[in-house]
C-alpha positions as CSV (number, residue, x, y, z in Angstrom):
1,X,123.0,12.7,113.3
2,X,119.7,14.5,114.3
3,X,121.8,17.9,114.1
4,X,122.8,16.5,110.3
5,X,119.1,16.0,109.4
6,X,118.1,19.3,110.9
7,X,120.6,20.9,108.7
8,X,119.6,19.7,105.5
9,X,116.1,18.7,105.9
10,X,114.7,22.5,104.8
11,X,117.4,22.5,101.9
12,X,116.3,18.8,100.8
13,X,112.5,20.0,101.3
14,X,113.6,23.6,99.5
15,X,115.5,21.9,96.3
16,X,112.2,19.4,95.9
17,X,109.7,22.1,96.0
18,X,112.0,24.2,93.3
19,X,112.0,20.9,91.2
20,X,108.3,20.9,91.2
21,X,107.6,24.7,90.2
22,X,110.2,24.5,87.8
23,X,109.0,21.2,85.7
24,X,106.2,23.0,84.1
25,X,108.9,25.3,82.4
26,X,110.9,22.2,82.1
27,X,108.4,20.2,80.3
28,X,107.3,23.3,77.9
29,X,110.7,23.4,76.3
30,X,110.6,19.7,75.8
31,X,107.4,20.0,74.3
32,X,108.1,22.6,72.1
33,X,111.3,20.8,70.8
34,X,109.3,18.1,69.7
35,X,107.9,16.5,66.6
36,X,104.1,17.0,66.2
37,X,103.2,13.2,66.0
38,X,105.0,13.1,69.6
39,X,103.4,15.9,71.5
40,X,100.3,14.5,72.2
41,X,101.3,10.4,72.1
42,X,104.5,10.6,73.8
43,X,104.7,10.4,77.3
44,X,108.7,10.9,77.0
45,X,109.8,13.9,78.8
46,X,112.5,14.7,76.2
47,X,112.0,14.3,72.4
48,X,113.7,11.5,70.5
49,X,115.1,14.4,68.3
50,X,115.0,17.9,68.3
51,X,112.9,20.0,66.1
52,X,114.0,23.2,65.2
53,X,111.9,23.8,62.9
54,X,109.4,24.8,65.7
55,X,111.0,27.6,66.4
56,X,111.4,28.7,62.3
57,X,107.8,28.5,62.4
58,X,107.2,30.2,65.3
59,X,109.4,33.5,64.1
60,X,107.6,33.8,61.4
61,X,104.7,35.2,63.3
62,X,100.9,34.9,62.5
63,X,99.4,36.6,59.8
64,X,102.3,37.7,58.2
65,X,103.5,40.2,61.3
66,X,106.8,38.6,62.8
67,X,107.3,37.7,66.4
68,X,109.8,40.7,66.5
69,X,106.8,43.4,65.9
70,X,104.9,41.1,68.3
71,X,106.9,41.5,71.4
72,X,107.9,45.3,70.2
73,X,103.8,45.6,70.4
74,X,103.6,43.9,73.9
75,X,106.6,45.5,75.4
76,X,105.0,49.0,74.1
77,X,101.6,48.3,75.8
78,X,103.6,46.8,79.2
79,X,106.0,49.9,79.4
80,X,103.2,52.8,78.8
81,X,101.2,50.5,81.3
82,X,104.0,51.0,84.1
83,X,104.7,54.6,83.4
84,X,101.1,55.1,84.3
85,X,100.4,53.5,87.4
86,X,104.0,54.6,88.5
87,X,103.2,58.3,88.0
88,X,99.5,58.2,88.9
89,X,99.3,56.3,91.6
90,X,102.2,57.7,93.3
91,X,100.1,61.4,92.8
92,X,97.1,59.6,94.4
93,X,98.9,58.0,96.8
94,X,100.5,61.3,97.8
95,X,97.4,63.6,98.0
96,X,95.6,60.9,100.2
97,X,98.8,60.1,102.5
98,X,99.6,63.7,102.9
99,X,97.7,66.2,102.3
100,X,94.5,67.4,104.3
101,X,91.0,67.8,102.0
102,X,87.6,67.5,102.9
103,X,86.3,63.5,102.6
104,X,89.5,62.5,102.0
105,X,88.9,59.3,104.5
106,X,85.9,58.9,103.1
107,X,87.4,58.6,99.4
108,X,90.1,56.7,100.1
109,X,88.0,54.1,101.9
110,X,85.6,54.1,98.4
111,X,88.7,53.7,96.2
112,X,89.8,50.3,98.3
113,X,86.4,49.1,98.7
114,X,86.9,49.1,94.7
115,X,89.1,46.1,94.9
116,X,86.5,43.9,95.7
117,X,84.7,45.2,92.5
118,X,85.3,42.4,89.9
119,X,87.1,44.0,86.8
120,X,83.8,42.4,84.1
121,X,81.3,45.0,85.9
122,X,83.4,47.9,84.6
123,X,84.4,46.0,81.3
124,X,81.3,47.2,79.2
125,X,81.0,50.4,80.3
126,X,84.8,51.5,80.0
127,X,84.2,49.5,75.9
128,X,81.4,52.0,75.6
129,X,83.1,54.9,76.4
130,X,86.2,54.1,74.3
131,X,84.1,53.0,71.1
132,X,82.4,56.1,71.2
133,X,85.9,58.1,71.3
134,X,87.1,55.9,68.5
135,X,89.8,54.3,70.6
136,X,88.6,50.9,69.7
137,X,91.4,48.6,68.2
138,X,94.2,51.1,69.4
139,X,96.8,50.6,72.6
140,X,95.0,53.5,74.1
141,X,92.2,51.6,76.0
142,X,95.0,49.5,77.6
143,X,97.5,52.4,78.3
144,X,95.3,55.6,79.2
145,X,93.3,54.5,82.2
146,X,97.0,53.2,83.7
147,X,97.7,57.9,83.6
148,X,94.0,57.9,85.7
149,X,95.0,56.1,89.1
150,X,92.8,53.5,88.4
151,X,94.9,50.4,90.2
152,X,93.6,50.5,93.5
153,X,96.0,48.2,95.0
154,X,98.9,50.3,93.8
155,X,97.3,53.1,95.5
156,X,97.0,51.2,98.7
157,X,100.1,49.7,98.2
158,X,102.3,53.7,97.7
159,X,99.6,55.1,101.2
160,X,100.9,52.3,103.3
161,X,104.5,53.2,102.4
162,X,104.3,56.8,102.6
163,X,102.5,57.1,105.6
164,X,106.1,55.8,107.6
165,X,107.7,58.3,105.7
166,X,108.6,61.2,108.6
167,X,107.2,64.1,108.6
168,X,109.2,66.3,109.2
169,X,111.3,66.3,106.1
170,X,108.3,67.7,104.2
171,X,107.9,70.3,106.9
172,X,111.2,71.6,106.5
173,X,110.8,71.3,102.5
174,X,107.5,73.3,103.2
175,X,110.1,75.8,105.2
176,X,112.2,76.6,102.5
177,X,109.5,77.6,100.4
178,X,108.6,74.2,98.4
179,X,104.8,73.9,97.5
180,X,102.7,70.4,97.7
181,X,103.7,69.6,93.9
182,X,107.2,70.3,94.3
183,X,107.7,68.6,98.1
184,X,106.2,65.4,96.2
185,X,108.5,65.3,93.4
186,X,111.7,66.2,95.3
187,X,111.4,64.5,98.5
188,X,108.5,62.1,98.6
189,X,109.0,60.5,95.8
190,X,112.8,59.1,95.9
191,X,112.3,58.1,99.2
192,X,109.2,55.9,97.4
193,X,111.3,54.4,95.6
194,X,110.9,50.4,96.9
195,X,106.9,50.5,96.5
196,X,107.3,52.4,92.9
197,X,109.6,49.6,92.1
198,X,107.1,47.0,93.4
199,X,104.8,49.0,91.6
200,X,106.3,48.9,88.2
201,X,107.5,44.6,88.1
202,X,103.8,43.8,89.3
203,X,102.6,46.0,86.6
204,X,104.9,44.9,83.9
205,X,104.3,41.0,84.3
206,X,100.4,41.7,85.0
207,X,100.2,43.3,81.5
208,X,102.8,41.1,79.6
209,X,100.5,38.2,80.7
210,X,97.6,39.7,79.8
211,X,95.1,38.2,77.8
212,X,91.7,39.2,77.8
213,X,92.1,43.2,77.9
214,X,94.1,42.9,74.9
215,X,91.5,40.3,73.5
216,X,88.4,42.6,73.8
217,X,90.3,45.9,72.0
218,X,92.8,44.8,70.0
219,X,91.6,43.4,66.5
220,X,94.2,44.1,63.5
221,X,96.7,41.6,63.4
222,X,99.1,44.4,63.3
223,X,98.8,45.4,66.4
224,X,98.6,42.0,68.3
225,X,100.7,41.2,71.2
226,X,102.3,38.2,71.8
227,X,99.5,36.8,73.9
228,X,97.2,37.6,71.1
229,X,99.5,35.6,68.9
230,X,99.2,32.7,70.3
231,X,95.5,32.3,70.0
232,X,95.2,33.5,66.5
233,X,98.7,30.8,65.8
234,X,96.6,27.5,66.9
235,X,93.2,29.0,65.0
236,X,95.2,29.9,61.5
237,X,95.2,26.6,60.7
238,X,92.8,23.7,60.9
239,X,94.9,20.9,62.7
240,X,96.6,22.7,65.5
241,X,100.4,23.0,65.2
242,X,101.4,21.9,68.2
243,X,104.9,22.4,68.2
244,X,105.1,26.1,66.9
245,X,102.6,26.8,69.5
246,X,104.9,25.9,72.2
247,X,107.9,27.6,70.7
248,X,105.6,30.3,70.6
249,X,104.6,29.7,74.5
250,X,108.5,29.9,75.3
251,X,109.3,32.9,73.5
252,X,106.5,34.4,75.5
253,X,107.6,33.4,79.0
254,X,111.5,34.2,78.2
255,X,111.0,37.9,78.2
256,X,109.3,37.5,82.2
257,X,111.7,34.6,83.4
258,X,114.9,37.2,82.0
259,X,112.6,40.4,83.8
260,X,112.5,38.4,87.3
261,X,116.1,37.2,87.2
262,X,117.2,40.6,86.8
263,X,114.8,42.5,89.4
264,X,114.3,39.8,91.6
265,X,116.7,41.8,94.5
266,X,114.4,45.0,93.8
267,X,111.4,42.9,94.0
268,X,112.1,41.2,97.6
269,X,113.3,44.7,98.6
270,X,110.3,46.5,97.6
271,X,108.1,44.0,99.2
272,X,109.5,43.6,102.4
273,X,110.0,47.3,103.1
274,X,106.8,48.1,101.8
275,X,105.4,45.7,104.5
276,X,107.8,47.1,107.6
277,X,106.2,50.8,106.8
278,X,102.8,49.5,106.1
């Protein structure tokens, strides 16, 4: 009996704690299935009927421009976003894992210290510069400093892997008449390949959920991503539509609950070989 309760005790305590990270989600479909008199005086779980309409409502967009072009916008910003700190960082992560310069120690220990630098003390002057380049209400602000190695922890995160790498793969690459560039793009980088890929899912569902960035450049409706929507869908209007709001909300979340299902493997992979080489 105490063998029995030893067994299933972890899976009992396992399935409880999935039940209570998953009723959030649970409870936003409900909510956005139902009726806008029952959203906020219901305490019902599940709606007394469905409303579809919700969803109509929700397709249409905000401000004329149609959920499609919304998510086409966010998954524009996301993917330029994790081509950058994929390409970038790994470059960074190569010259200070690798390669022998003057300071080097000395800069890499400036560029982690600038992860306890809180991202608001950088947030007026990086506005300045862009508004003065006329890159204001354009994807560039949120896309070009991803090509300038400016993630820090994806930096750390590419040195801790590299540095397990051996050694002496580059020196016979170095042998056969390969230079720095060329040594990095044939052999160091495919053997990155776990942190890159941790790289690029953290970077992807950082940016897709991002909401302030986008807030403080992005200003035609146009151009808004779904996050953006969903502020400007509750303010259009002056009773808030509850309903289409959290049709809205679960559009939103599908794209990163269908990204994690299918990276998920890729994601523990990268993670836990990261941490063995680190």
């Amino acid at each position: 009996m105490n063998l029995g309760v030893k067994r299933w005790a972890p899976h009992t305590l396992a399935l409880v704690g999935l039940l209570v990270l998953l009723y959030p989600l649970v409870w936003l479909l409900a909510t956005s299935l139902k009726p806008a008199d029952q959203v906020v005086t219901s305490l019902d779980l599940w709606p007394s009927h469905l409303e579809w309409s919700n969803y109509t409502t929700a397709l249409e967009g905000v401000s004329g421009v149609t959920v499609t072009r919304l998510l086409g916008n966010t998954l524009l910003i996301a993917g330029g976003a994790v081509l950058g700190n994929v390409l970038s960082c790994s470059l960074a992560a190569y010259a200070f894992a690798r390669l022998r310069f003057r300071m080097s120690r000395v800069m890499f220990a400036f560029m982690v210290a600038t992860l306890m630098l809180p991202h608001h003390v950088v947030l007026i002057p990086q506005y300045i510069i862009f508004n003065q380049l006329g890159m204001v209400d354009s994807y560039w602000p949120l896309i070009l400093p991803k090509f300038l190695a400016t993630e820090a922890f994806f930096v750390f995160l590419i040195v801790q892997f590299m540095r397990g790498l051996p050694r002496e793969l580059e020196e016979s690459a170095r042998i056969d008449g390969c230079g720095p560039f060329r040594t990095y793009w044939s052999i160091t980088l495919p053997l990155t390949r776990p942190a890159l890929i941790t790289t690029a899912i953290f970077t992807f569902i950082w940016t897709w959920n991002d909401f302030f960035t986008q807030m403080i450049y992005l200003f035609s409706p146009e151009s808004f991503t779904i996050t953006l929507a969903l502020r400007s869908f509750v303010d259009q209007s002056s009773t808030s539509a509850y309903g289409p709001m959290f049709a809205m909300s679960v559009i939103s979340v599908l794209p990163i609950v269908l990204f994690f299902f299918v990276f998920q493997r890729y994601l523990v992979q990268g993670m836990a070989t990261t941490g063995l080489k680190g």
